[in-house]
Structures are given as structure tokens and as C-alpha cells.
C-alpha positions in Angstrom: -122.2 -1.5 5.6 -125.2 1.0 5.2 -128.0 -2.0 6.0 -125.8 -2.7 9.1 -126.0 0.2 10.8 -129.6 0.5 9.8 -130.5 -3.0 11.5 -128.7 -2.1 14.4 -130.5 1.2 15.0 -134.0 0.1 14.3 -133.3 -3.2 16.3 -132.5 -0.7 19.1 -135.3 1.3 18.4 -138.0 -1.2 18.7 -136.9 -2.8 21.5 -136.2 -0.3 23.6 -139.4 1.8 22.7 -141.2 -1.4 23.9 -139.5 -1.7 26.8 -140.2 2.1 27.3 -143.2 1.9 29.4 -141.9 -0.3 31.7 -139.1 2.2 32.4 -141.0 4.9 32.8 -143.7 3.4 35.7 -140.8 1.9 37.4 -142.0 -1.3 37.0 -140.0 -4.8 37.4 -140.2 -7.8 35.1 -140.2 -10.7 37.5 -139.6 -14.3 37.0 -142.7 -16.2 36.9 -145.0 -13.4 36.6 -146.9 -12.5 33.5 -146.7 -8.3 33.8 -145.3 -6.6 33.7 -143.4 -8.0 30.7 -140.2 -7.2 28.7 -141.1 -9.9 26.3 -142.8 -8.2 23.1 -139.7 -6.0 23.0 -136.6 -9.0 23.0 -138.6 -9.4 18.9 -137.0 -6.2 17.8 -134.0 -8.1 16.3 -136.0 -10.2 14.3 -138.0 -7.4 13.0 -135.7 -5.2 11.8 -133.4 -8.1 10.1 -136.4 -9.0 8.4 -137.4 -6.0 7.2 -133.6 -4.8 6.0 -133.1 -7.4 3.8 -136.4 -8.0 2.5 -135.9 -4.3 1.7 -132.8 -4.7 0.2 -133.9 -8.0 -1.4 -131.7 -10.2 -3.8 -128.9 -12.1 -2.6 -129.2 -11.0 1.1 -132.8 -11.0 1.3 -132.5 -15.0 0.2 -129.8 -15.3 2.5 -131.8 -14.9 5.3 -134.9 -17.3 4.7 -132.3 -19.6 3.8 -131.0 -19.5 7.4 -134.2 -19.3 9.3 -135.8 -22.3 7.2 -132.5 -24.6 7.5 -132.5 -27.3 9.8 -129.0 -28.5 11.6 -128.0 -31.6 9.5 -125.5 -34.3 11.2 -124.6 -35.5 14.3 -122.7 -32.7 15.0 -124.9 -30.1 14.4 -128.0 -31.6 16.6 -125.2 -32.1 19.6 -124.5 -28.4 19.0 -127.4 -27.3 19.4 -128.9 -29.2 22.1 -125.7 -29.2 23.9 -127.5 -26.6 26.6 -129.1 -30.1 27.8 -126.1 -31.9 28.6 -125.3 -28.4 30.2 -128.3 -28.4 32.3 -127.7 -31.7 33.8 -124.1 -30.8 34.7 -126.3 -28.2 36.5 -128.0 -30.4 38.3 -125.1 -32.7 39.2 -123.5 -29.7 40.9 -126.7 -28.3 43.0 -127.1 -32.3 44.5 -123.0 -32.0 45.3 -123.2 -28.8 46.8 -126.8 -28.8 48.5 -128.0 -32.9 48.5 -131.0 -32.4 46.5 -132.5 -31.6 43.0 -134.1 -29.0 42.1 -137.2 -30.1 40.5 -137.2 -29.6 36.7 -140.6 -28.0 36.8 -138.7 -25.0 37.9 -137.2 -24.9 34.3 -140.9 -23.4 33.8 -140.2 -20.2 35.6 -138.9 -17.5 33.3 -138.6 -13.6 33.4 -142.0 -12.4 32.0 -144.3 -14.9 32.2 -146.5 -16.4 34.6 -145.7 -20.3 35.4 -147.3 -21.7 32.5 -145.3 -25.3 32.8 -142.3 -26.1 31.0 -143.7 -26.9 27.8 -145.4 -23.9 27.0 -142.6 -21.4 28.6 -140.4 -23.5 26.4 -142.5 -22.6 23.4 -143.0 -19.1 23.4 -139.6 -18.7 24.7 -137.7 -20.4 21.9 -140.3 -18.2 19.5 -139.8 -14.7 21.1 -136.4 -15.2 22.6 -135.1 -17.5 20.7 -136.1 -16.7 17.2 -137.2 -12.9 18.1 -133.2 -12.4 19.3 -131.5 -14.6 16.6 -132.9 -13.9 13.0 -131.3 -10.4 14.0 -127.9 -11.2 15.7 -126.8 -15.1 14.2 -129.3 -14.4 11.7 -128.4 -11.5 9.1 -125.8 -9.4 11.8 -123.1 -12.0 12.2 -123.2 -12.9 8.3 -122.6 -9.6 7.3 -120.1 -8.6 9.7 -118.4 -11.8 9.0 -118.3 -10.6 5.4 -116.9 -7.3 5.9 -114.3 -8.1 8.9 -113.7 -12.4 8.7 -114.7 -14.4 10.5 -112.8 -13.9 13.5 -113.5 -9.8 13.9 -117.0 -9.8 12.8 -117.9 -12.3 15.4 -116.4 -10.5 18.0 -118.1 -7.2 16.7 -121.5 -8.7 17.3 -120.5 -8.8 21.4 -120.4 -4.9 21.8 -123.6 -4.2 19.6 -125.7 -7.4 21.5 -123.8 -6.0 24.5 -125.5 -2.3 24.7 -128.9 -3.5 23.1 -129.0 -4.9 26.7 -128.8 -2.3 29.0 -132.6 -0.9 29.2 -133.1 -4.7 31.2 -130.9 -3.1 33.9 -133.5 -0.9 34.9 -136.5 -2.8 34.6 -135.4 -6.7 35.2 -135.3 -8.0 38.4 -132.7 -10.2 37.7 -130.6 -7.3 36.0 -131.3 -5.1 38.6 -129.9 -7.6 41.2 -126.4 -7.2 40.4 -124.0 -5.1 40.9 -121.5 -3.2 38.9 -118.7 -5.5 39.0 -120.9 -8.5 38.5 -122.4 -6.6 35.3 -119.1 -5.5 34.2 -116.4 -8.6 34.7 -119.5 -11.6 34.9 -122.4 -10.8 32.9 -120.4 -8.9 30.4 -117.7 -11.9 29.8 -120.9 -14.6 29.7 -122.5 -12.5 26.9 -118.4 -12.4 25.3 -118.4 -16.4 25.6 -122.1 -16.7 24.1 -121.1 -15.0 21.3 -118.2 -16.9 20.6 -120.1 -20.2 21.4 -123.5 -19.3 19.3 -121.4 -18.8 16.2 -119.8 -22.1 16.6 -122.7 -24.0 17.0 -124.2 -21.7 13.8 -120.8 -23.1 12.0 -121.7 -26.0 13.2 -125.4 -26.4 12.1 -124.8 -24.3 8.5 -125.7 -21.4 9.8 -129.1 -22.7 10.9 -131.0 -19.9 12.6 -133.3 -22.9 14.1 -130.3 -24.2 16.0 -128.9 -20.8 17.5 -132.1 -20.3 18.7 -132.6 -23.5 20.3 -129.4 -23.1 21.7 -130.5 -19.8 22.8 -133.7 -20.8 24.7 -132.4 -23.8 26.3 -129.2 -22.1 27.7 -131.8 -19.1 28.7 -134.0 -21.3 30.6 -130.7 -23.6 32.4 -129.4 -19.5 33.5 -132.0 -17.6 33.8 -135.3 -19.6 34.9 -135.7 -21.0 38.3 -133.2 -22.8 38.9 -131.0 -22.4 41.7 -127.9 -19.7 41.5 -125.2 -22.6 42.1 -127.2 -24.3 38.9 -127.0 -21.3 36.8 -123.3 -20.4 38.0 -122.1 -23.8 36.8 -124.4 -23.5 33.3 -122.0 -20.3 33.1 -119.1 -21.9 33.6 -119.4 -24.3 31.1 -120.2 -22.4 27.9 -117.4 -20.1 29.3 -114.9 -23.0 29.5 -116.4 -24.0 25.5 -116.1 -20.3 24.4 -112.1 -20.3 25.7 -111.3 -24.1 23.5 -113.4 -22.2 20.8 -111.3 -19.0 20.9 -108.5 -21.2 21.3 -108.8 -23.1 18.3 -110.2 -19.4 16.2 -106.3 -18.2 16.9 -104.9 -21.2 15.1 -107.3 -21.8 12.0 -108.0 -18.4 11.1 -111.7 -18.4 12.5 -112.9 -21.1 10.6 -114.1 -22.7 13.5 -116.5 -19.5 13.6 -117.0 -19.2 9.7 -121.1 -18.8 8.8 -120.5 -17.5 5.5 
């Protein structure tokens, strides 16, 4: 597992040198404003897979254009991977129960890092540096390899920890991390990120291990959370890939993790 623990400490490495800066002028990334930004930094994943296996080449190397050129095929798969839709509109649905009204979907626009660009554009760059600059690295060439080495099962849960701590230089210059506390971190942040893992290898079971879909998924889910909507929106967008990653987790105990199975 040599290239492993190389991708993880250079993913590491770039990222958090990038976000460095930021860290040490005490700044704040904000949502809806352009700088200063944590964005360049969220590519380190992608990078470093990218360079590991094109330096080790042959079969893994091949792997991993394979998965970032593969499109999801069947109904399945597409429903997978724009599932964070349906997700977003059970958002919705909830914020007119609880509050009477709608957020407007422009607000889906307003993202950590960038200025209000409209939801098009944020959309764009997000599903390229978030999306894709996060995923080539963890869905990518990590969970493959772990899934290897461990099954499928174990090496999807060991990607949690890893995406876990590659995290934790956004507490300190994030508004949005740096609004909560330690228990919220600890027992509500930490468990979301447990059930994305679980859920973003089914849907790359799902789509054949498309890299495409995952990051879809990724960026859609990221903007339903994260972006401007409300906090009642993005509590109930939680809930639900929570409630999936539990029926997923379920079903993993009984058929040996095929229902997580990339490789």
C-alpha cells in the first residue's frame, strides 16, 4: 500500500499548503464572497491521484482514466447520481412546512468562496474544483485501492477517517466551519461526512465506478448543504442521505459489501 500512503500525504500536503495563507492572516472564507478563497486548495485530491498512478502507470494508472472518462449507464445509475435533486426539493418542501415560504432557488448560487456568480456558473466551477478536484482522489483511485486491500466493506469505511482529517484546516478559516461548535463537529458534521462516505460509494457501485457521477453527486449535495439555503433546508438535505447511508449500511451487513463494491 506504498502509493496509498503517498496519495494521502501529498493530497494533504497540497491542500493544506494552499489553504496556508489563509490561516496564517486569519482570514475567513465566506459564502458568497470571492476572497478570500479556500477553493484552489479542495484540487489537492485530484492532483496527487493523478500524479501516483500516472507515476506508477500500468494497470492502475489505466484504472483511473477509466473512471474519470466513464459516464453512469442505466436508469439506476443517472437516479444515483442526481439523486441530490430529489434531495433538494425534499428541502424545500420542509422550509415552506416549517416557515410558509420558499427560499428562492437563486440562493443555490451562493457558495463558500465565490462571489454570487448565479447558479449556473457556481454550479460549473463547483462540480470542476469540488467536485472533480475532491473525487478523482477519494472515489477516484483511494476507495478502489483500499477496496482492494481491505473489501469492500473496510476499505470504504477507511476512506471516512483519511477524508475526515484532510478537513480540519477549514475549521479555522471557513465561516461555516468555524460556526460550530465541538459537539456539532464531533456527533453532526463528523457522522454526515460517515454517511457520505457510505452513500458516495453506493452511487459509484451504482454508476461503475464513474468518477463523473460521484462528483455530480458531490456538487449538487454541496450546494443543497452548504450554499444559501436556509439551515432547516440543509438540516433536512442531512437527514436524508443520513437515512440512505443507514438502508446502505444496512444492506452492506447482509451481502458482504457488494452493495459498496467499486472494484
Amino acid at each position: 500500500m506504498p502509493s496509498v500512503l503517498v496519495f494521502v500525504l501529498l493530497a494533504y500536503a497540497l491542500s493544506w499548503l494552499a489553504w496556508l495563507p489563509i490561516l496564517l492572516t486569519g482570514g475567513s472564507v465566506m459564502t458568497g464572497v470571492g476572497w478570500p478563497t479556500h477553493l484552489s486548495g479542495l484540487m489537492g485530491p485530484a492532483i496527487a491521484a493523478i500524479w501516483i498512478a500516472w507515476r506508477t502507470g500500468g494497470a492502475t494508472w489505466a484504472d483511473l482514466r477509466r473512471r474519470v472518462t466513464r459516464l453512469p449507464r442505466g436508469q439506476m445509475a443517472w437516479l444515483a447520481t442526481l439523486s441530490p435533486l430529489l434531495i433538494i426539493a425534499a428541502a424545500l418542501i420542509a422550509e415552506f412546512a416549517i416557515t410558509g415560504r420558499l427560499p428562492p432557488l437563486s440562493a443555490l448560487g451562493r457558495y463558500s468562496g465565490l462571489p454570487e456568480l448565479g447558479v449556473v456558473p457556481v454550479l460549473l466551477i463547483v462540480l470542476v474544483v469540488n467536485g472533480l478536484g475532491e473525487e478523482i482522489g477519494w472515489r477516484g483511485f483511494l476507495l478502489p485501492q483500499l477496496q482492494l486491500r481491505f473489501g469492500p466493506r473496510v476499505g470504504t469505511l477507511l476512506v471516512w477517517p483519511i477524508w475526515l482529517a484532510w478537513h480540519i484546516p477549514l475549521f479555522a478559516c471557513v465561516a461555516d466551519f468555524q460556526a460550530m461548535d465541538l459537539t456539532t463537529a464531533a456527533f453532526g458534521w463528523s457522522l454526515g461526512l460517515l454517511a457520505g462516505t457510505l452513500v458516495l460509494a453506493h452511487v459509484a457501485h451504482l454508476a461503475g465506478g464513474s468518477v463523473i457521477a460521484v462528483a455530480l453527486w458531490h456538487t449538487l449535495f454541496n450546494l443543497a448543504s452548504g450554499g444559501g439555503l436556509s439551515a432547516s433546508a440543509a438540516a433536512t438535505a442531512t437527514i436524508c442521505v443520513m437515512l440512505w447511508a443507514v438502508l446502505v449500511g444496512a444492506v452492506a451487513l447482509s451481502d458482504r459489501g457488494a452493495v459498496l463494491r467499486v472494484v
